[in-house]
N, C-alpha and C positions, 0 to 999 in steps of 0.2 A: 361400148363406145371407145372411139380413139383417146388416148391418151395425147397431153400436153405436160411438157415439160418447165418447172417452174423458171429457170436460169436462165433460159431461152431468149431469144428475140425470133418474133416470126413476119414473114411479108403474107399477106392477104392472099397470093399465089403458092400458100401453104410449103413455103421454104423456112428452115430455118439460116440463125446463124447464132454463134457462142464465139460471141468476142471476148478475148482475153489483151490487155492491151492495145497493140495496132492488127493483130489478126484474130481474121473470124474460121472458126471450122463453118461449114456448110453442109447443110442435107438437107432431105425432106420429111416431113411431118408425117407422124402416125398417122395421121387421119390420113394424108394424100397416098403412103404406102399402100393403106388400104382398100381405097377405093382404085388403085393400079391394079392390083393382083399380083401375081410373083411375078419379081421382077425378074430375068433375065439375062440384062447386057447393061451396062452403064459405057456410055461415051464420056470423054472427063475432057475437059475444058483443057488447053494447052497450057503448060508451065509457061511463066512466062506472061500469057494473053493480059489484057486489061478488059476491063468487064465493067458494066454501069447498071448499079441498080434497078431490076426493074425490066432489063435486057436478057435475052437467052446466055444461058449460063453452059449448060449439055443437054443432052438426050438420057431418058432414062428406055428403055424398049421392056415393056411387061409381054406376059400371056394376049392380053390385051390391048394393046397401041404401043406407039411409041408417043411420049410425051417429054414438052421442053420443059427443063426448070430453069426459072430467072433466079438472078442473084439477090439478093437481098441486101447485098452491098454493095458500093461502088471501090475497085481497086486493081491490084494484080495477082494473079492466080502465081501461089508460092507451093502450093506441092499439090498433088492428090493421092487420093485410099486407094492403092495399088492394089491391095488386099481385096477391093471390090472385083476385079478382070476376074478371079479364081472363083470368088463368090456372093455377085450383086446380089444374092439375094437374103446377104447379110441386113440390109434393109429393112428388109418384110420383118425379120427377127428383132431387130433393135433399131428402130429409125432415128435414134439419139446414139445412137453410138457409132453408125455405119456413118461416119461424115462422107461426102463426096470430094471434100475440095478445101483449101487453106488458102484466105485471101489475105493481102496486105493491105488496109482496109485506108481507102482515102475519102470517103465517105458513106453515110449508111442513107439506106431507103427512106418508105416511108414503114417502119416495123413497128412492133407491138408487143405489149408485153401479153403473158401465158391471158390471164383473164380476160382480155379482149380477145386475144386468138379463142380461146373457148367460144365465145359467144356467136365467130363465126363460124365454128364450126356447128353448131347446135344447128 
């Protein structure tokens, strides 16, 4: 079974986020890495863009499709995992650690904490 992370905030579109003050890192959930397959290629949202909870956030491209992640917050995109271009498919290996994206967060979704995110993923 996919792991869930307790510190976490997740959107129902199995994104996370780990806000620390006004910014969130960003990725995707164990459970959604999984059901991707190895990942591939990560497209990363523009430095800069503003982004609305809930909206297309990037493209992650697996073995398997390419698939949008939305954001799970609402704000503007302040860095991303460079580290990803060499190897998305740090991902697949650590989906809490491989964040995608650092937003400045002007508002959050509608997210969840780890125990509810469980019970969608069951």
């Amino acid at each position: 079974m996919a792991s869930v992370k307790e510190n976490l905030l997740y959107a129902e579109t199995h994104e996370w986020a780990d806000i620390q003050g006004s910014k969130a890192k960003v990725g995707i959930s164990d459970y959604r890495q999984d059901g991707l397959g190895e990942i591939v290629y990560v497209e990363f949202p523009e430095v800069g863009a503003e982004v609305k909870a809930g909206e297309k956030l990037c493209e992650v491209e697996s073995i398997k499709a390419v698939t949008e992640i939305m954001s799970p917050v609402s704000g503007k995109v302040v860095a991303v995992n460079s580290a990803l271009e060499d190897a998305p498919n740090s991902i697949n290996e650590d989906a809490y650690g491989a964040w995608i994206c650092e937003i400045e967060v002007s508002g959050k979704g509608n997210l969840m904490d780890a125990a509810a995110y469980e019970k969608i993923c069951d």
